[in-house]
Every structure is written in structure tokens, then in C-alpha cells.
C-alpha positions in Angstrom: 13.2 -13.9 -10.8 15.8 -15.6 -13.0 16.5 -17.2 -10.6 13.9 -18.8 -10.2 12.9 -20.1 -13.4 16.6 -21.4 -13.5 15.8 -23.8 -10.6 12.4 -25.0 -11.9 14.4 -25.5 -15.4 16.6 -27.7 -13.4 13.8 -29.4 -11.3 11.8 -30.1 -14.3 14.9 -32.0 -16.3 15.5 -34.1 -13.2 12.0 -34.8 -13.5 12.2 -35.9 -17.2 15.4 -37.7 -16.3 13.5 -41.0 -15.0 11.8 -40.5 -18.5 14.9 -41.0 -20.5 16.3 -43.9 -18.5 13.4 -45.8 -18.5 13.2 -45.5 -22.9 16.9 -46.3 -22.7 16.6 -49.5 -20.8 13.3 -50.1 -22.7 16.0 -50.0 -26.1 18.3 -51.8 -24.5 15.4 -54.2 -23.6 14.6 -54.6 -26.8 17.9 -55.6 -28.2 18.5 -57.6 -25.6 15.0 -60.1 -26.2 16.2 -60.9 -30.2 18.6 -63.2 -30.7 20.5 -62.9 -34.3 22.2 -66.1 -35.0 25.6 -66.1 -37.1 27.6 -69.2 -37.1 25.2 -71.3 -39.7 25.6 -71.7 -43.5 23.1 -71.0 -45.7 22.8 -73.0 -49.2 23.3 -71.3 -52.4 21.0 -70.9 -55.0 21.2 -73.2 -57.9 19.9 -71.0 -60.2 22.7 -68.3 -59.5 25.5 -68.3 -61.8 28.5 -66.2 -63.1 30.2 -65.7 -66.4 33.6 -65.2 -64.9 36.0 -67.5 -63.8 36.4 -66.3 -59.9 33.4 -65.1 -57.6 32.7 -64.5 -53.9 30.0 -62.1 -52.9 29.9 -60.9 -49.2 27.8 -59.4 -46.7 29.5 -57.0 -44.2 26.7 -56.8 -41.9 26.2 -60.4 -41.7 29.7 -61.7 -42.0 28.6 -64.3 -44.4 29.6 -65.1 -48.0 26.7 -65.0 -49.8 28.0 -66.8 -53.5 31.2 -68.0 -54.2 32.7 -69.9 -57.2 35.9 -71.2 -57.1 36.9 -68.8 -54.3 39.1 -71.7 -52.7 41.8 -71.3 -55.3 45.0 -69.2 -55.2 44.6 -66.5 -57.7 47.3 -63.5 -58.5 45.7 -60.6 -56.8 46.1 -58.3 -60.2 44.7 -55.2 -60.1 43.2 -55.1 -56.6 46.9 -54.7 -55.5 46.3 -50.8 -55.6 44.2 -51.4 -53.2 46.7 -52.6 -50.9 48.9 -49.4 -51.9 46.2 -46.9 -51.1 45.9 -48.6 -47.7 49.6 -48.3 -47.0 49.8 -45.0 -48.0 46.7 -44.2 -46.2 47.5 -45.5 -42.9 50.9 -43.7 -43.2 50.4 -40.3 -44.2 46.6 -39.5 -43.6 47.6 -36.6 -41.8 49.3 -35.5 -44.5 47.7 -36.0 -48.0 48.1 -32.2 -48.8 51.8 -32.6 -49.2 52.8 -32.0 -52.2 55.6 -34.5 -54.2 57.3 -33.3 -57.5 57.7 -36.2 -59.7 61.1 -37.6 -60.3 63.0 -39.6 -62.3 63.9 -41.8 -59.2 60.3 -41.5 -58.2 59.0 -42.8 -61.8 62.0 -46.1 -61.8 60.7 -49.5 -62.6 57.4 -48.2 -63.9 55.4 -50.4 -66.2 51.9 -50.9 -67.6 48.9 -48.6 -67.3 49.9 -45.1 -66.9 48.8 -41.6 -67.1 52.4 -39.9 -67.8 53.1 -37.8 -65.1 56.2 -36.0 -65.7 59.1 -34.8 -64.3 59.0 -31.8 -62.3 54.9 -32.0 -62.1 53.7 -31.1 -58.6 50.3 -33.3 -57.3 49.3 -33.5 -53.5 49.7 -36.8 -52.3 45.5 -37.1 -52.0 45.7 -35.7 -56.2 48.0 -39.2 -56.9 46.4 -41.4 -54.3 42.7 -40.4 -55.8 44.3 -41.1 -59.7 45.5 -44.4 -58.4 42.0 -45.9 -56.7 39.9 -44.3 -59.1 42.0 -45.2 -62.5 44.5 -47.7 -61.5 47.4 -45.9 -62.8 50.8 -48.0 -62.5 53.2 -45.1 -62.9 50.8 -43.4 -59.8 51.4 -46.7 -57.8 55.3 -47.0 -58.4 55.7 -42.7 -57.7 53.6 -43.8 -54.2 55.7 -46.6 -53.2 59.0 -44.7 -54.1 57.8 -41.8 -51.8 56.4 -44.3 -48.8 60.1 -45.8 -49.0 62.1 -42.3 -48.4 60.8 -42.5 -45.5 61.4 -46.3 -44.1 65.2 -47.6 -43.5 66.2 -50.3 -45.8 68.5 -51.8 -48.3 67.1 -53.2 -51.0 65.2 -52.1 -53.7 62.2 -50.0 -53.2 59.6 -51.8 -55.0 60.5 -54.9 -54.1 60.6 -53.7 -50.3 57.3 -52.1 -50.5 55.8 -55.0 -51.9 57.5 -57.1 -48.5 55.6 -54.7 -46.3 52.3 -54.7 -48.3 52.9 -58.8 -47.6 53.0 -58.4 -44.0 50.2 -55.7 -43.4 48.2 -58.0 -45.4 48.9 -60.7 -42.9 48.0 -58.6 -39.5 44.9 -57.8 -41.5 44.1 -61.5 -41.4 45.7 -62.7 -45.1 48.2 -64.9 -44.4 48.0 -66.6 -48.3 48.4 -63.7 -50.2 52.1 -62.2 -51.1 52.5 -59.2 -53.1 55.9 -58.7 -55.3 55.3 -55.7 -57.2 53.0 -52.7 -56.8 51.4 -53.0 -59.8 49.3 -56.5 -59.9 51.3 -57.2 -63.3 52.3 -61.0 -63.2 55.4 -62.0 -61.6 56.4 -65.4 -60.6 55.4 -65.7 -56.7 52.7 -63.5 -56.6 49.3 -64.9 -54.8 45.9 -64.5 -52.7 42.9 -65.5 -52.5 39.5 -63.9 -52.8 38.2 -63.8 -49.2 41.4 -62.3 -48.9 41.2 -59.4 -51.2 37.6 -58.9 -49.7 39.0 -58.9 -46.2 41.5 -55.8 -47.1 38.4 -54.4 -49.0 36.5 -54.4 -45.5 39.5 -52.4 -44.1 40.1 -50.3 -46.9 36.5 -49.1 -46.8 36.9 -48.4 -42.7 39.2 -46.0 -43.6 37.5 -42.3 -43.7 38.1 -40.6 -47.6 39.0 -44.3 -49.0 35.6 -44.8 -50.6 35.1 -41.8 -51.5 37.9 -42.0 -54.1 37.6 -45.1 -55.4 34.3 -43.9 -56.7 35.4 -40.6 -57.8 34.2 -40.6 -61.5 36.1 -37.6 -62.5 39.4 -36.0 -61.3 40.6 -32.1 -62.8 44.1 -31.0 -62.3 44.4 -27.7 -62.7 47.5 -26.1 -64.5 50.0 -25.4 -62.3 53.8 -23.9 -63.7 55.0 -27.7 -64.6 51.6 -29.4 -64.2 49.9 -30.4 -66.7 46.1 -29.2 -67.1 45.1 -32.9 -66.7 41.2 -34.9 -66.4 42.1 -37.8 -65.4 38.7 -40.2 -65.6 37.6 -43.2 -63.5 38.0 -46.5 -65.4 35.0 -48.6 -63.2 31.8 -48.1 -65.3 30.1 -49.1 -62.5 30.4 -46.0 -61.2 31.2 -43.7 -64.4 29.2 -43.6 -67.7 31.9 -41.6 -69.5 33.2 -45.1 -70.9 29.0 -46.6 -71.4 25.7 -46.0 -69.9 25.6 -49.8 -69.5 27.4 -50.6 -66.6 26.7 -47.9 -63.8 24.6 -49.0 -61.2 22.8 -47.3 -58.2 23.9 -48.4 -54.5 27.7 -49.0 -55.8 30.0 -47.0 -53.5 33.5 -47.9 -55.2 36.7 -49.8 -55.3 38.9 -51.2 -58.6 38.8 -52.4 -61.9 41.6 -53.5 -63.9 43.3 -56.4 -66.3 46.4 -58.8 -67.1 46.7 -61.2 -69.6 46.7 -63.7 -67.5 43.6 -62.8 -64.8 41.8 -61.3 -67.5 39.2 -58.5 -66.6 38.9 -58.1 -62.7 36.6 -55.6 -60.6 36.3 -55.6 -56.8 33.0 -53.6 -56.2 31.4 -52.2 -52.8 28.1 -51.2 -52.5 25.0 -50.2 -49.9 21.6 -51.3 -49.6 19.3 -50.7 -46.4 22.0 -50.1 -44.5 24.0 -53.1 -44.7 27.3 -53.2 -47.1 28.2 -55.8 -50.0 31.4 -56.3 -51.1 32.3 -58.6 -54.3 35.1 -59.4 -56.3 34.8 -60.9 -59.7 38.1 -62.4 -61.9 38.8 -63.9 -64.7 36.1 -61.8 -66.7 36.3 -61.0 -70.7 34.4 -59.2 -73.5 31.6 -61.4 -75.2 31.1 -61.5 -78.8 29.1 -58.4 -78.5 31.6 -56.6 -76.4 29.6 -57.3 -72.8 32.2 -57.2 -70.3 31.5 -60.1 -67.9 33.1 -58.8 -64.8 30.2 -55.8 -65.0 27.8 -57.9 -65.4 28.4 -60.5 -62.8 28.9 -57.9 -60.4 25.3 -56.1 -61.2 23.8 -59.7 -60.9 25.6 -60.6 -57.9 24.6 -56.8 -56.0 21.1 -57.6 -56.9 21.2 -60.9 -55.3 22.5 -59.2 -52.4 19.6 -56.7 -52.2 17.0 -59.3 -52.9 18.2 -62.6 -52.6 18.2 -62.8 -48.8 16.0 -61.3 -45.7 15.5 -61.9 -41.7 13.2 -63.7 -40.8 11.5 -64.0 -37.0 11.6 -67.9 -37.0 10.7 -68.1 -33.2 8.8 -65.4 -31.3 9.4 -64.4 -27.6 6.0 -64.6 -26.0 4.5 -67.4 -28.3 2.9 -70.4 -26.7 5.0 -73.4 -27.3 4.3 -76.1 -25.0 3.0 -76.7 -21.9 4.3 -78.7 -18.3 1.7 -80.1 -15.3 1.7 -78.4 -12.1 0.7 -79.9 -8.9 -0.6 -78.3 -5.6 -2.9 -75.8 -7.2 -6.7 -76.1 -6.2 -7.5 -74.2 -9.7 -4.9 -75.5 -12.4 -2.9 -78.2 -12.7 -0.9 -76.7 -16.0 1.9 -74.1 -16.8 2.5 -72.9 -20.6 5.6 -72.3 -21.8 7.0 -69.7 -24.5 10.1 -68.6 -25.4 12.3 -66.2 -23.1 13.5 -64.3 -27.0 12.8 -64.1 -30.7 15.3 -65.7 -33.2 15.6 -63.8 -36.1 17.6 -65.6 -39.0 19.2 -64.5 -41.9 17.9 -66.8 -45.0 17.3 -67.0 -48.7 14.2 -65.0 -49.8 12.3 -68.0 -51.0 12.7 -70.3 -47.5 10.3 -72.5 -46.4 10.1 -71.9 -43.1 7.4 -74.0 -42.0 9.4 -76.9 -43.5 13.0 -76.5 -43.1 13.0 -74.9 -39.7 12.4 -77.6 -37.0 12.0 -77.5 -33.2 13.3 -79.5 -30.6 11.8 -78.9 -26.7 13.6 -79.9 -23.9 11.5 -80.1 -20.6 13.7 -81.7 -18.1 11.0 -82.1 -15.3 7.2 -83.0 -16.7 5.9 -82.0 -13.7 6.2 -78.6 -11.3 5.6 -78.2 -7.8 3.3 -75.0 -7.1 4.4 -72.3 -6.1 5.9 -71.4 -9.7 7.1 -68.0 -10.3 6.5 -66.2 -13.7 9.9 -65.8 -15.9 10.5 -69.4 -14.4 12.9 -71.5 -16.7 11.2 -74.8 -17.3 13.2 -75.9 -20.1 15.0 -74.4 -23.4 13.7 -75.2 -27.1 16.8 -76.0 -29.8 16.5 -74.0 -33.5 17.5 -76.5 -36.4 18.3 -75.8 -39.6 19.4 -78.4 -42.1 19.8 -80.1 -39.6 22.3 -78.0 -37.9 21.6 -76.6 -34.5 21.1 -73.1 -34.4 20.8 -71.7 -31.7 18.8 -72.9 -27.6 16.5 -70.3 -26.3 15.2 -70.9 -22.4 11.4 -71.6 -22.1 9.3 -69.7 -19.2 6.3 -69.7 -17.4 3.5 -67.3 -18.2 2.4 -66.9 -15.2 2.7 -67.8 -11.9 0.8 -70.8 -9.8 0.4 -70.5 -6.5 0.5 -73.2 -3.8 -3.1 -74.5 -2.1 -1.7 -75.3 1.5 -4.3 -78.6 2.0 -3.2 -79.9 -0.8 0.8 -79.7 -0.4 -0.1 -80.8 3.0 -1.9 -84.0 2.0 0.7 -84.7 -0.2 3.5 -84.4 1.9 1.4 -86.9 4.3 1.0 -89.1 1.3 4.8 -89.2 0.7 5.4 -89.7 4.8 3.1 -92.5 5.0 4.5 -94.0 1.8 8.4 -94.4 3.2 9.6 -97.8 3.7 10.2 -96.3 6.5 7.4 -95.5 7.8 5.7 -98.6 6.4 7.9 -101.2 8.3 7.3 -98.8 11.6 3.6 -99.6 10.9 4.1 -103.2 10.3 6.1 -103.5 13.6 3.5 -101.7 15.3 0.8 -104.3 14.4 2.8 -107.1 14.5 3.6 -106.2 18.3 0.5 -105.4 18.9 -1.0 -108.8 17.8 2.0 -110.3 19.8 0.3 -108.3 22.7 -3.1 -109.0 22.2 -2.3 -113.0 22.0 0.4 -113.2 24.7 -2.0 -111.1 26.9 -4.7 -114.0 26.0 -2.4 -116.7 26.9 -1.7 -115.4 30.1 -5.3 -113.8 30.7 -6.2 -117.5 30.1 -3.4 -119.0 32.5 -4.8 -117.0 35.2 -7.8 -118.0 34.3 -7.2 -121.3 34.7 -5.1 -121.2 37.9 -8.1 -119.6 39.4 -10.2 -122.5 38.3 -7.7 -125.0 40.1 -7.1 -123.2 43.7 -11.6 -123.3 44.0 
């Protein structure tokens, strides 16, 4: 008996089976009829504006800048350069951020700046420091990491200054070739430099890596009392994601990342966040207090997120399906057109307040005006061209609707038309005649030769 309802189990999956592949193609379909255009630019808006010196908003899931000011100029990367340590020390020991490190005099050397006094003989797991330095930017956190990364690389120089060589260079494989890192703390030094796509593009990577995020946004962090270790709170210095500082500042969606200050970058914040779905990343320099204590860099960045959110859709410019022009057929007895619509839909990413009607344009290309019957349905009669302020877009191929088929009489007739019609043909004809006038009169002549011999024997 079991076995039995086992085998009409089995039967009735394979049965279902055609079910599920026929929904996945029809996915797969589905994806496959839109087309999502990329490579265009879209214009700013002129009524968007920031307070702070340095700007550049991005869209992960578009892979588009979205606002930028003055994001062509070298900058000193500041204090997004714990960012760069966390990914080092991430990539290196992410199997192994429950070790525990006692702090050290030789683990504390060169320390400068910000600091939350971790002393000699403390013990913190490596995930306990990495955590303090995303989520408060602690310089003596950074130096203790970059000390520890270096026991375990062979080198000769100094350990700070080495560290600083390889954040250079895994900044470069990630794609930022401009930006060189001297010190692990984003306090000024001569030589220091990047640029802001650039500290977005090691944001990006940063935020790919699992637990990264997670810290940067951590708004609180408790060390409990441990022998040596301090009892310690330790709390996040990014109001956007912490109102233990103000209420002001914290805003929904945010997801992380850094804020810090030097004298000479002023107040700077590199902020991720999520909407819909689809990730923003922005980094804002060069930021101060206002007479009334608003901090710029907070917010720019909550003007700049909302922009994000709202400033920008997609948009079905062209729709697969949609009658668009039309070509003549010949040898039908019932039609003598074709229309044509577009093989896919173009969806484009644009401001929120386009005009589509007036600055999207169409250019159709119909090679052949007319078609010869029979004409299949699907057939490629052309393609139509997508233009955007005035750049081209995208080409999508225009089909048939439907198919025409061919009346035989009338192919026939034309095909006798087109015989007839060869020079050809036409001097054969002309030959003909001309002989046969030839014939007709030199059969005269002699028919009236004979004639008249006949005339001359009687």
C-alpha cells in the first residue's frame, strides 16, 4: 500500500514538473522582453544644492552618480580611512574576529587623535575593537589594529607606515588608483589623497562584506568588566544613526558607515542607506557647524538620501507590443500592410519630473518600404533608436504582428510582370517582330517575283 502512494507521489511531481518549467521560462521571459539602459547621463537638478564643500551621491543599483559637487578634485581621505582599515582587517582575519588581543605598549606606538584609552593589559576580541573603530572612529583602535595586522606580515619598516602602503595598494585592486593612504588615522600628512568616487567605490566593497554594515551602524557598544578590562560604553559618533548626541540628525533607511573631522577637511560623513531595495551611498566633506550649531555634513546627507528616494524613478519610455509604424506588403489578395511594434520595453532610469513626451525622441529605421508576402510574425522589419538629449540610447528591433500570407495569382502575375519587363526579354520581343516583318516583306517580294515570272512565261 505504501508503496503505492509513493509511486503516485512521484508520478504526480513529474506531472507538476512541466508546470514549474514553463513559469520559469515565463520569468525568464519576462526579464528577457525589458531592456534597462545604463551607459547615459542624466542632468542634475538645478535646484539641488549642498552646504558643504565636497558632494557625490550614488546609486548602487544603477551605477550612476546621482549629484556631485566638486567631486573631480583630490581631497585627503580623512576620516573614511577607517574604513579602509576595517576592510583590511576584515578581509584578513574574518574567520577569526573572536581572538582576543591584550593591548600593548607596542600595540598603542604612534597613536594620535581621537581615542578611547584602551589600556595596557585590557583584553577585547578583535570584532570588540573593529566594531569601536567603524562605529566611533577611534584612532588609538585603528593604530592597536594595524600593529596586530603587521605581526603577522614580513617587513622592515615601520608598521604604520607599512600598513598604510598596503591599504594603498588594496585600494588600487579595488579600482582607486588616485588615492594613497600614509597613516591609519585620516589626520593630515603631507602625501595623503583620494578622491570621492573613490572613497564611495571602497564603501561599495566594504558594505559587500557580511557583519561590515552592521557595525558601522552600531549605535551602542557595552564592554563588560573583565580582570584588566574596563567596564566601558563605548557610543556611536554618526547621529545619523544614534540620537544619544541629538534627535536631529537620525534618519530612517540609513544603514551605516563614518563620521569624523580634521582641521583641514572639516566635518566629513560617508553614509549608506536603503530604499525599495536599491542602496545609496554618499559622502559629504568639508562640512561645519552654522551659527546655530547645524552641522552641515548631517544635513546634506538627509537632503541628498531624500533625493535619492524621490528624486528619480523608471520609467517604460517604449513598450514591447505597441503599434509604432507600419511597412506595405505585396502579394496578399486581403492586405497590402504590416504594423510594426517593438520586439521589448525600455525602461529608463530619469529624474522624477521628466518630460517624456518631450525629451524622449524616436528615430525608425525601415530598411525595405515594401515586403514580399509571405511574412512571418516575429519578422524583423526594422529597429527603432531611443534618444535622449540627444544621445542615443539604446536600438530595439521592430516586428511584424502578424503574419501575411502569399495569394499565388498574384505572385504569379507579378513574377510575369517582372519577366516580360527584362531588357532581356524586351529586345527578344523586338527581334522577334523585327524578323517577322523582315519575313512577311521578303516573303512579298519574292511571292511577287513569282508572281511576275509567271506573268512573263504565259
Amino acid at each position: 500500500m505504501k508503496t503505492k502512494k509513493l509511486i503516485c507521489i512521484v508520478l504526480s511531481l513529474l506531472c507538476l514538473l512541466p508546470l514549474f518549467s514553463r513559469a520559469a521560462f515565463a520569468q525568464k521571459s519576462d526579464d528577457d522582453d525589458k531592456i534597462i539602459p545604463t551607459d547615459y547621463e542624466i542632468p542634475e537638478d538645478e535646484n539641488m544644492s549642498v552646504d558643504s564643500r565636497y558632494a557625490l551621491l550614488y546609486s548602487e543599483y544603477d551605477n550612476r552618480f546621482l549629484y556631485s559637487r566638486r567631486a573631480d578634485e583630490l581631497v585627503e581621505p580623512a576620516s573614511t580611512t577607517k574604513i579602509m582599515v576595517g576592510v583590511m582587517i576584515f578581509e584578513k582575519f574574518a574567520d577569526r574576529l573572536d581572538t582576543e588581543v591584550t593591548i600593548t605598549k607596542k600595540l598603542t606606538e604612534g597613536k594620535e587623535g581621537l581615542s578611547v584609552y584602551l589600556e595596557d593589559d585590557e583584553v577585547l576580541t578583535l570584532r570588540q575593537l573593529l566594531t569601536i573603530l567603524l562605529m566611533h572612529g577611534a584612532n588609538d583602535v585603528s593604530t592597536i589594529l594595524a600593529h596586530y595586522y603587521m605581526q603577522d606580515v614580513e617587513h622592515n619598516g615601520d608598521d604604520l607606515e607599512d600598513f598604510a602602503a598596503l591599504m594603498t595598494a588594496r585600494a588600487a585592486e579595488l579600482g582607486c588608483e588616485k588615492t594613497v593612504y600614509k597613516n591609519v588615522t585620516g589626520l593630515h600628512t603631507q602625501g595623503v589623497k583620494t578622491l570621492l568616487s573613490d572613497i564611495i567605490k571602497i564603501a561599495v566593497h566594504a558594505a559587500s562584506i557580511p557583519g561590515f554594515l552592521e557595525m558601522t551602524s552600531t549605535d551602542r557598544l557595552i564592554i563588560e568588566k573583565n580582570g584588566p578590562t574596563h567596564y566601558r560604553v563605548i557610543l556611536s559618533r554618526n547621529d545619523l544613526v544614534s540620537t544619544y548626541t541629538t534627535h536631529d540628525y537620525k534618519t530612517p533607511g540609513v544603514t551605516g558607515m563614518n563620521f569624523g573631522s580634521t582641521d583641514e577637511m572639516g566635518e566629513c560623513l560617508l553614509v549608506s542607506s536603503e530604499y525599495d531595495g536599491k542602496r545609496y551611498f554618499a559622502v559629504i566633506m568639508g562640512g561645519k557647524k552654522d551659527e546655530n550649531g547645524v552641522q552641515t555634513v548631517y544635513t546634506d546627507a538627509k537632503k541628498l538620501l531624500e533625493y535619492a528616494r524621490t528624486g528619480f524613478k523608471y520609467v517604460d519610455v517604449l513598450k514591447k507590443g505597441v503599434i509604432t509604424t507600419q511597412v506595405n506588403v505585396r502579394f496578399n489578395s486581403t492586405t497590402d500592410v504590416v504594423t510594426l511594434v517593438p520586439s521589448k520595453t525600455v525602461s529608463m532610469y530619469l529624474p522624477a519630473g521628466t518630460d517624456i513626451k518631450q525629451e524622449i525622441t524616436f528615430k525608425r529605421i525601415v530598411p525595405e518600404k515594401t515586403l514580399d508576402a509571405p511574412v512571418a510574425e516575429g519578422y524583423r522589419a526594422g529597429e527603432i533608436i531611443v534618444v535622449y538629449n540627444d544621445q542615443e540610447i539604446c536600438r530595439v528591433p521592430l516586428v511584424t504582428t502578424a503574419s501575411v500570407s502569399q495569394s499565388k495569382i498574384l505572385y504569379t502575375l507579378d513574377r510575369l510582370e517582372k519577366f516580360v519587363k527584362q531588357p532581356v526579354v524586351i529586345a527578344s520581343f523586338i527581334a522577334f517582330f523585327v524578323f517577322l516583318i523582315l519575313f512577311i516583306i521578303l516573303k512579298a517580294v519574292i511571292e511577287g517575283q513569282r508572281k511576275k515570272r509567271k506573268r512573263t512565261i504565259k
